[in-house]
Backbone bond lengths (Angstrom), bond angles and torsions (degrees), N, CA, C in turn:
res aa  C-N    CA-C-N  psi(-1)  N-CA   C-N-CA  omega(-1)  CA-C   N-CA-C  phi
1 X - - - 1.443 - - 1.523 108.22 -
2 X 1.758 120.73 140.83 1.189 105.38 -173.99 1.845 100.53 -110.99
3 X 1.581 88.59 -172.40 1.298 88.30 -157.80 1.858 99.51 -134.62
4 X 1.501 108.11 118.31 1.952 92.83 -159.10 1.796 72.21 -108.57
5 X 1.646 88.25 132.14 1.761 110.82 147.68 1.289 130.04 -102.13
6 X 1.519 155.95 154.75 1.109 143.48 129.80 1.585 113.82 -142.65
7 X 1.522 110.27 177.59 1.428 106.83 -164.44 1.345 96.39 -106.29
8 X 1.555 105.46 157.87 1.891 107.26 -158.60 1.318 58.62 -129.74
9 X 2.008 105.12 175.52 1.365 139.00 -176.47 1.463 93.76 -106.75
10 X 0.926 124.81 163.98 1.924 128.62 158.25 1.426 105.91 -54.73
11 X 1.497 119.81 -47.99 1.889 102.37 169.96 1.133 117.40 -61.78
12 X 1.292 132.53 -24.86 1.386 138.12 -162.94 1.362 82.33 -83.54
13 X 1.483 139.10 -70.64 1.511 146.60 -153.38 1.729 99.33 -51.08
14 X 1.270 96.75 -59.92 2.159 112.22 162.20 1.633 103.99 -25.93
15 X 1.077 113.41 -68.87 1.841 123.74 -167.92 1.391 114.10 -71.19
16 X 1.249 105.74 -43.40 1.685 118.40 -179.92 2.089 87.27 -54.79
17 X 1.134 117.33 -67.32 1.701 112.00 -158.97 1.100 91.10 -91.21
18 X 1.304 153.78 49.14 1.613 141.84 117.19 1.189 92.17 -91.83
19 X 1.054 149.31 -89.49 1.357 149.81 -156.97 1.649 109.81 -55.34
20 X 1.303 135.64 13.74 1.082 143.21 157.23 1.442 107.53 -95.21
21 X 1.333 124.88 -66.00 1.108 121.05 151.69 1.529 150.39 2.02
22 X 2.033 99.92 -59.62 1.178 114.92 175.55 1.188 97.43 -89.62
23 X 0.898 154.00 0.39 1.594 148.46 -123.05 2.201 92.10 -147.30
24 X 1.841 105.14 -25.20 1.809 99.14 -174.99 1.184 95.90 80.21
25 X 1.475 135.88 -14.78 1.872 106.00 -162.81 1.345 126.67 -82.77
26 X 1.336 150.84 87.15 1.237 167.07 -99.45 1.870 101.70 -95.44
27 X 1.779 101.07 -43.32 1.330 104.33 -179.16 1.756 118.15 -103.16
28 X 1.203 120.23 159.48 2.002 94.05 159.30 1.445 85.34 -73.25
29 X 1.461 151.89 -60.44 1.612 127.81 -147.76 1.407 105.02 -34.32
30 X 1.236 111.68 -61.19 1.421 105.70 -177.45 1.494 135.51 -91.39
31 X 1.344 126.58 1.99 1.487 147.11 113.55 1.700 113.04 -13.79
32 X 1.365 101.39 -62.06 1.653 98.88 -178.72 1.313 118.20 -97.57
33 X 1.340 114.75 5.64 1.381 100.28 -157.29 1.915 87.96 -113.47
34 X 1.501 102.49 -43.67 1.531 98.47 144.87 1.373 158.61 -42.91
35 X 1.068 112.08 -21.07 1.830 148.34 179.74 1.765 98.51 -95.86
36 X 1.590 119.43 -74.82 0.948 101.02 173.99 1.281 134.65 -70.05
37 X 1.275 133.43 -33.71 1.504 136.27 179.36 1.913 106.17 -65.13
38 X 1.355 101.66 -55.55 1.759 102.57 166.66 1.701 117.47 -32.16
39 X 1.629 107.34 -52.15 1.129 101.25 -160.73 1.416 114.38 -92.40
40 X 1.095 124.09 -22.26 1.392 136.53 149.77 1.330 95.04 -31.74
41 X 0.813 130.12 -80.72 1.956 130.15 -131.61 1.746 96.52 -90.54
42 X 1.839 97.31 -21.54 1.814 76.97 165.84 1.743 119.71 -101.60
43 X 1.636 100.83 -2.33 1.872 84.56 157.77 1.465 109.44 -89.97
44 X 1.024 121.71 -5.33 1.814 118.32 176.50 1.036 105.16 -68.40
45 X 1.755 133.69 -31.86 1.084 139.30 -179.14 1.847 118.48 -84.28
46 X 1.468 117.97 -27.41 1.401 127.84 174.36 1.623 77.67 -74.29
47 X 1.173 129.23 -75.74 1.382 115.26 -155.59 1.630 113.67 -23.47
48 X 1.401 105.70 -71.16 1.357 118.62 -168.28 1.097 111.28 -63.31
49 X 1.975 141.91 -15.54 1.229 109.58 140.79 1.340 142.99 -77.76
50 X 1.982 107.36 -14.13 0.949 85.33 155.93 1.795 147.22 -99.66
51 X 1.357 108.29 27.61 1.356 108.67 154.29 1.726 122.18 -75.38
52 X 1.380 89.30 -29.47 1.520 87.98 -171.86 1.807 109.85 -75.16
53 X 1.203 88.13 -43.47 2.052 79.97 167.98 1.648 115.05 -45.05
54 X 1.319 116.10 -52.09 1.161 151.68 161.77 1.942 102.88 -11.53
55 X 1.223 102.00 -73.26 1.427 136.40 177.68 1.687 104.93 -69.72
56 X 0.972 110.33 -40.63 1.641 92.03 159.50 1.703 126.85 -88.17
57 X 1.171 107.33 -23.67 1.579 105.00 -178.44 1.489 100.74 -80.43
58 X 1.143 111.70 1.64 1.837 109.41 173.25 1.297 110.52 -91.15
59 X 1.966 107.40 -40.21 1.703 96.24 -163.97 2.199 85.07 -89.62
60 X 1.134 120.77 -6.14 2.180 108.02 153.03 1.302 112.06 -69.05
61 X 1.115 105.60 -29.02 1.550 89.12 172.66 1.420 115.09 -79.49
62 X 1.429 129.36 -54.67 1.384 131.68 -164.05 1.786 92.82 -64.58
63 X 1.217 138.09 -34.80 1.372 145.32 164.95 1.657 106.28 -40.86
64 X 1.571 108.24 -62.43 1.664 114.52 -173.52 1.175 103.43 -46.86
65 X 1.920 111.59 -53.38 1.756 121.57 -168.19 1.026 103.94 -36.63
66 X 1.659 114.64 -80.24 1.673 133.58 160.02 1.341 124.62 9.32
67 X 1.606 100.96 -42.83 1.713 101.53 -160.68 1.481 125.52 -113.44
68 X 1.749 84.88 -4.21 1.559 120.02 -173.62 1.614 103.20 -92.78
69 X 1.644 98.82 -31.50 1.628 112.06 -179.38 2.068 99.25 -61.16
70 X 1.226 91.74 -64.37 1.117 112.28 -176.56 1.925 122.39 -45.49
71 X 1.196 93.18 -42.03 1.632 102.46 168.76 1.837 98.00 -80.46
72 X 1.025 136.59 -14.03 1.528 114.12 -162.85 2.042 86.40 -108.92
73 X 1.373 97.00 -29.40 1.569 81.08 178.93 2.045 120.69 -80.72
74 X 1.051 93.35 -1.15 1.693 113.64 178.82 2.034 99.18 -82.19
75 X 1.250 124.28 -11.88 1.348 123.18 170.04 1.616 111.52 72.99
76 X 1.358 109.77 34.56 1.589 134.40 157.69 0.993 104.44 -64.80
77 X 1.304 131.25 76.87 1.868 123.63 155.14 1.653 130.73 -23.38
78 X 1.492 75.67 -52.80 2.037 83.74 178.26 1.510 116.36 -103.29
79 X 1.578 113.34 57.04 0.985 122.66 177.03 1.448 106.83 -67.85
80 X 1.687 108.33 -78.91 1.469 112.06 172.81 1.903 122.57 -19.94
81 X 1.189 102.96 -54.51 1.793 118.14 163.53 1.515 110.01 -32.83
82 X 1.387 111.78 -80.44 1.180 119.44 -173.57 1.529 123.22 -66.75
83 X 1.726 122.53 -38.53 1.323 100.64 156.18 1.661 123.86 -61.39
84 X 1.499 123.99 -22.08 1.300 112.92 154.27 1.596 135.75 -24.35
85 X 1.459 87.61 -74.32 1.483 118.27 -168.90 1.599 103.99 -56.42
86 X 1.763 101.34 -47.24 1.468 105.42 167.54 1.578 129.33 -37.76
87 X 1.205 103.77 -71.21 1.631 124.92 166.88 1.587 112.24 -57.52
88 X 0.926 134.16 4.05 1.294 145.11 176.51 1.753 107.88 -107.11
89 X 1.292 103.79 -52.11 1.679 105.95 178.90 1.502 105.29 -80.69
90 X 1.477 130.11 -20.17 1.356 117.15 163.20 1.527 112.55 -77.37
91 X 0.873 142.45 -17.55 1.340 111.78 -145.62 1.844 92.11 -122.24
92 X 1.860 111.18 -6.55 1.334 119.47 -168.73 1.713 109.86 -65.22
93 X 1.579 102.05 -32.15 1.610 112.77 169.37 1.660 123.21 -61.00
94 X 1.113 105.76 -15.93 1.779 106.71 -171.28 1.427 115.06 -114.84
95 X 1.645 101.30 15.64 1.499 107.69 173.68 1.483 116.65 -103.37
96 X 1.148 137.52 167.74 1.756 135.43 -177.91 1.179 82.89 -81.46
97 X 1.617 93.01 159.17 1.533 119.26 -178.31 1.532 108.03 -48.24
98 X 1.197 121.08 -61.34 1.829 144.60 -170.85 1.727 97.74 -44.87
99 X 1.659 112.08 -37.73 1.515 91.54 169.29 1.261 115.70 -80.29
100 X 1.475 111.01 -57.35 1.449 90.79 166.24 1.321 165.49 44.45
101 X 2.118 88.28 -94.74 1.133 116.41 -171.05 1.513 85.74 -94.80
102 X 1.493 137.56 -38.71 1.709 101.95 -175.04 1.144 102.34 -79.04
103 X 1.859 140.44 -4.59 1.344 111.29 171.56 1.422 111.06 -63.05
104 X 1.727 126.51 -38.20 1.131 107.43 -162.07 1.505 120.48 -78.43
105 X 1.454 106.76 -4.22 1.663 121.87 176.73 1.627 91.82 -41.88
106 X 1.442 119.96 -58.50 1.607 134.08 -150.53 1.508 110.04 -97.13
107 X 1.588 117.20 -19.41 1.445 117.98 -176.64 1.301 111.62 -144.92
108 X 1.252 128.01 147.68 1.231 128.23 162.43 1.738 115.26 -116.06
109 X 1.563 84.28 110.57 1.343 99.00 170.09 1.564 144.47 -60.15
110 X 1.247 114.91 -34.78 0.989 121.73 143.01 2.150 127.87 -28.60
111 X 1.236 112.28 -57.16 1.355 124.87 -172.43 1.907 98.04 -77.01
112 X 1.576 104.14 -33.06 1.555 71.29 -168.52 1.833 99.35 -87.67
113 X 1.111 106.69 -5.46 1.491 101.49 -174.36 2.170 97.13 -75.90
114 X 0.820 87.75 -29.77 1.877 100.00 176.10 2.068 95.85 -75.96
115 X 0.739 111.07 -33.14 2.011 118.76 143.40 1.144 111.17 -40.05
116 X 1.135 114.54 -111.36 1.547 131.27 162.36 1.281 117.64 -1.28
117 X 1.758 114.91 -59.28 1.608 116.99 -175.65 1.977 110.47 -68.69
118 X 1.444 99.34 -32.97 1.569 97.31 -171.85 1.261 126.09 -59.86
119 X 1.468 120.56 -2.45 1.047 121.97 165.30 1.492 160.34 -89.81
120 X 1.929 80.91 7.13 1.462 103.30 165.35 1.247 103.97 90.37
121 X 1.617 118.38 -37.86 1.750 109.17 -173.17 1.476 103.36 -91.47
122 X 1.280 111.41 -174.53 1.546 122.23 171.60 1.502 95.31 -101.90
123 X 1.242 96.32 178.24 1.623 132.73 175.78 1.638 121.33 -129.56
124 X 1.309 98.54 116.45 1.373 91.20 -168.16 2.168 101.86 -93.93
């Protein structure tokens, strides 16, 4: 069994026994051995979701490519346009008002979404 030493400062010694304190832990053995082993195993765990988000926003993307392939090989001229306009009418709702209002200084939303509709298809 090993045995970890190091030298604390008197503030450090200060912080170490408040935070033992709030924390119930009676010994530092288990003060540190709690702190570190706890926290280990809960960034091992953020890790692994975030790869896995990771791993899906790759196979939405290779999906988007896919569908973008698919609209440009269908002989849609104003493809580029309309995924614009697209990404423009989604994302215009999740901004504060103040952007908004200088997007509409420069665009009117209304007309390109009247874009968007003229084409007979939906939008998912």
């Amino acid at each position: 069994m090993g045995n970890a030493q190091f030298r604390t400062t008197d503030e450090e010694e200060r912080i170490i026994e408040q935070r033992m304190l709030l924390a119930g832990d009676r010994s530092r053995s288990e003060h540190f051995r709690r702190i570190y082993f706890d926290s280990f195993q809960q960034g091992e765990s953020t890790l692994g979701e975030v790869r896995a988000e990771i791993r899906d926003l790759a196979q939405g993307f290779e999906e988007l490519r896919r569908l973008i392939g698919k609209l440009a090989d269908a002989g849609g001229g104003d493809v580029e346009q309309r995924l614009l306009a697209a990404l423009f009418c989604m994302l215009y709702p999740s901004v504060t008002e103040g952007v908004q209002a200088n997007m509409d200084r420069y665009m009117d939303k209304d007309a390109i979404e009247k874009f968007l509709k003229g084409t007979g298809r939906k939008l998912r």
